[in-house]
C-alpha positions in Angstrom: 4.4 102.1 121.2 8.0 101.8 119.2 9.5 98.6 119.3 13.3 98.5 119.0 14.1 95.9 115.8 14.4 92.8 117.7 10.8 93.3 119.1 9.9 94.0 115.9 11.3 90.9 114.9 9.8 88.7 117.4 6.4 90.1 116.6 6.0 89.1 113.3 7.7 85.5 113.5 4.7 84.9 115.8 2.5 86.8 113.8 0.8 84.6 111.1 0.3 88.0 109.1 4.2 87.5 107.1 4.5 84.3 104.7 8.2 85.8 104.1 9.5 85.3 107.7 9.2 82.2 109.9 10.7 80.2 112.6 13.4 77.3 111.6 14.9 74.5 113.3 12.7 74.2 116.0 12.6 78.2 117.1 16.7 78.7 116.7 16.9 80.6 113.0 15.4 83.1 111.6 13.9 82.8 108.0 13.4 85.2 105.3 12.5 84.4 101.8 14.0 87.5 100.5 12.0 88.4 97.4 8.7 88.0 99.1 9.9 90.0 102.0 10.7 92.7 99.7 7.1 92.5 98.5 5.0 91.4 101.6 7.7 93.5 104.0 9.5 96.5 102.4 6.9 97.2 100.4 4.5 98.6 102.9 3.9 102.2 103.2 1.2 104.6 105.1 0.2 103.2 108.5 1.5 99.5 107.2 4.8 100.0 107.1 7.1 97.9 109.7 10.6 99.3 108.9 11.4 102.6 108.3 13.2 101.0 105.0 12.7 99.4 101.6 16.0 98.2 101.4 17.0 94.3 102.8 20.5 95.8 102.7 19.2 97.4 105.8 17.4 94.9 107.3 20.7 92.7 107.0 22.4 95.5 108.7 19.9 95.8 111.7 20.7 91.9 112.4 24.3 92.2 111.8 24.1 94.9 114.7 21.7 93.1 116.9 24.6 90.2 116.8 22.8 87.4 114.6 25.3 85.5 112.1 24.1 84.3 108.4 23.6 80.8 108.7 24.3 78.2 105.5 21.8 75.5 104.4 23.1 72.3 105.6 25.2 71.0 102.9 24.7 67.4 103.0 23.4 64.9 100.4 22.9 62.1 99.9 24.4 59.0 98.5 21.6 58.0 95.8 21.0 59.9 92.6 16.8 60.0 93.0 17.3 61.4 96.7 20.3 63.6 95.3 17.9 65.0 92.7 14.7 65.7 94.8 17.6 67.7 97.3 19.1 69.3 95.0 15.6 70.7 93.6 14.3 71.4 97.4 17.7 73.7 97.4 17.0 75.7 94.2 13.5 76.5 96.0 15.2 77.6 98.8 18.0 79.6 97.1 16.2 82.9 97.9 16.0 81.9 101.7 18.2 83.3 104.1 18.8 82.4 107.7 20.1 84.3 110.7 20.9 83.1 114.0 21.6 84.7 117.1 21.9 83.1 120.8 19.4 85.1 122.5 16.7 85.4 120.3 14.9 82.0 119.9 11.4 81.2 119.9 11.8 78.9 123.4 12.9 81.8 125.7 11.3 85.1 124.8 13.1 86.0 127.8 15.9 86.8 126.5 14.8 89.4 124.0 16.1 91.7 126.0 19.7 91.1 125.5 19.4 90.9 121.9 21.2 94.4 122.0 22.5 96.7 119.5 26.6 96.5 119.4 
């Protein structure tokens, strides 16, 4: 059975199979630590392979087409140096994370997968 890229999606943010690709903020956003998807993702070939693609410059374009919009760490910090520091450390970690959000694919309402639709 082929799934369409949003199915394929879904799939493996509730698959525990992926480190590279999770759930954020409660279900709303999708997560990808980039370099590790390249590896764990992309890099599958044979039978393993999800995407007919090695390139995240293509799996950027799928959810650009699917309608999901890249979503910005939340940029605020705080007022004390120690807390500013450990934040500003957690960020750095983080730099290689992107996030994607689109209305009608959240983790709450699998529902309305089906119009997540290609534009």
């Amino acid at each position: 059975l082929r799934l369409c890229f949003p199915q394929k999606l879904w799939t493996m943010l509730e698959s525990d199979q992926f480190r590279s690709i999770w759930w954020s903020e409660g279900g709303k956003y999708v997560s990808i630590n980039e370099e590790l998807f390249k590896e764990e993702v992309l890099g599958r070939e044979g039978p393993q392979q999800v995407f007919h693609t090695q390139s995240i410059k293509s799996i950027i374009r799928q959810l650009n087409l699917y309608g999901f919009t890249k979503m910005q760490q939340d940029d605020q910090r705080s007022a004390s140096l120690p807390e500013f520091l450990a934040e500003e450390a957690a960020v750095s970690a983080h730099s290689q994370v992107l996030y994607y959000y689109n209305p009608c694919f959240t983790r709450a309402q699998p529902q309305l997968l089906e119009m997540c639709l290609r534009r």
